[in-house]
C-alpha positions as CSV (number, residue, x, y, z in Angstrom):
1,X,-18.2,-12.9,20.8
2,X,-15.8,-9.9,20.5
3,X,-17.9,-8.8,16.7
4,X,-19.1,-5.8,16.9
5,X,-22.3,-4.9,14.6
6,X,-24.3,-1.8,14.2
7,X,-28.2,-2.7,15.4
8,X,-30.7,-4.1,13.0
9,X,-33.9,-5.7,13.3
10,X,-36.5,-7.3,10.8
11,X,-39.7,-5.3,9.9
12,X,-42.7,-6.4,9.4
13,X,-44.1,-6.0,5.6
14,X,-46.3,-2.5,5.5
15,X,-44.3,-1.4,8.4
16,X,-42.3,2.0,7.7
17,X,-38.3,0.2,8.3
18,X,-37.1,3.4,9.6
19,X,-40.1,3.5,12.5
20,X,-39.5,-0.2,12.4
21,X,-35.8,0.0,13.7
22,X,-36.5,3.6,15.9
23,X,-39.4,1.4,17.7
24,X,-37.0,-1.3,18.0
25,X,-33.8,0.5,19.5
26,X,-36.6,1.9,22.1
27,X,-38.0,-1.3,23.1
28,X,-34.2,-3.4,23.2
29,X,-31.8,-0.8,24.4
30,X,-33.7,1.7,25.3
31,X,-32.6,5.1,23.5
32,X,-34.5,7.0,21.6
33,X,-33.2,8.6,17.8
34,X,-34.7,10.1,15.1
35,X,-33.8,9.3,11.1
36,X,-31.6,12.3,9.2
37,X,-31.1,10.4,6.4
38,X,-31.5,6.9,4.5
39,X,-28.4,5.4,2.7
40,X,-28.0,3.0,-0.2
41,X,-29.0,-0.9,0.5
42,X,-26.5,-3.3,0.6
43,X,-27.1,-7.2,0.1
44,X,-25.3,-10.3,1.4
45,X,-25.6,-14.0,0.4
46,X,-24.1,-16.1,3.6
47,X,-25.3,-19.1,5.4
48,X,-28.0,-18.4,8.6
49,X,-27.4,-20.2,12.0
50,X,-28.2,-23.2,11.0
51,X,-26.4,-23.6,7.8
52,X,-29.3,-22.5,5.2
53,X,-27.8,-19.9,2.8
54,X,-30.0,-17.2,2.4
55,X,-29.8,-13.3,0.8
56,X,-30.0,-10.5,3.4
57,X,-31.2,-7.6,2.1
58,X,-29.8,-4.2,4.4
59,X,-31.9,-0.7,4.6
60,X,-29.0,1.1,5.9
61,X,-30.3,4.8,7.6
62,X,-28.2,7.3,9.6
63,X,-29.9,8.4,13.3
64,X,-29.3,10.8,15.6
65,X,-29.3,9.9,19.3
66,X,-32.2,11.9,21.3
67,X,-32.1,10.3,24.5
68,X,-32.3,7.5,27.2
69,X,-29.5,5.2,28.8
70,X,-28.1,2.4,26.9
71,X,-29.5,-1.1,28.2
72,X,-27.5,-4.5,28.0
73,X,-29.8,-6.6,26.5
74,X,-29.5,-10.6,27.9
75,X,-28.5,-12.0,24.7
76,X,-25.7,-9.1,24.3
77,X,-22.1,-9.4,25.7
78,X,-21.9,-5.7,25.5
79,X,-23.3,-2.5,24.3
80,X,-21.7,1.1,23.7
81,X,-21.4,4.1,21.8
82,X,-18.7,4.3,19.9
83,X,-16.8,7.5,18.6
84,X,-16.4,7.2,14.8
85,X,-12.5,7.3,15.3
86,X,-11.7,4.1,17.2
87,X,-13.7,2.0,15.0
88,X,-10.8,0.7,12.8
89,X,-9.7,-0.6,16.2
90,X,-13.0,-3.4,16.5
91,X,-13.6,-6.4,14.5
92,X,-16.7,-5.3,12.8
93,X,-18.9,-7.5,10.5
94,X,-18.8,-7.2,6.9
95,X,-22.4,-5.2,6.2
96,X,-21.1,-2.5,8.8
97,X,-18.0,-2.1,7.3
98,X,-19.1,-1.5,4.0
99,X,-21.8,1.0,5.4
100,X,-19.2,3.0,7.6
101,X,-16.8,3.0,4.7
102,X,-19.5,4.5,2.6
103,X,-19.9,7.1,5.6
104,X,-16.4,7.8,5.2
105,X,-15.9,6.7,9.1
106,X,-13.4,3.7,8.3
């Protein structure tokens, strides 16, 4: 509660990640984007829900937004757009402020 995160998913292995996560924001929020550009991976060692410590390994891409209305998903508390100059404003997690550091946007 009160995090905010950029979207991610899990692909499966053979799956393009890019199509992956465009197929994913479709079918979860429902907007459509298109990839202009993939960024450097980042990794993470933490502790999953239930306490096992695993490595999470991020493929970070930039999208643009093509259309569609963003949909609260159930097991969201909310969902928005955000312009890139009230982020320093949220508590974001870790991985997402590394990447919008990176992007120059914190």
């Amino acid at each position: 509660m009160e995090t905010w995160y950029s979207p991610g998913t899990e692909f499966a292995p053979g799956k393009d990640p890019a199509q992956a996560f465009i197929e994913y924001l479709k079918n979860y929020v429902g907007i459509t984007v298109r990839m202009t550009k993939q960024l450097p991976e980042d990794t993470e060692v933490k502790a999953d829900r239930v306490g096992v410590v695993k490595q999470y390994n991020y493929l970070n891409f930039e999208f643009e937004y093509v259309s569609g209305e963003l949909e609260l998903p159930e097991d969201l508390e909310k969902i928005e757009f955000v312009p890139v100059d009230k982020l320093q404003r949220l508590d974001i997690v870790p991985p997402s402020v590394k990447m919008f550091k990176r992007l120059g946007y914190l």
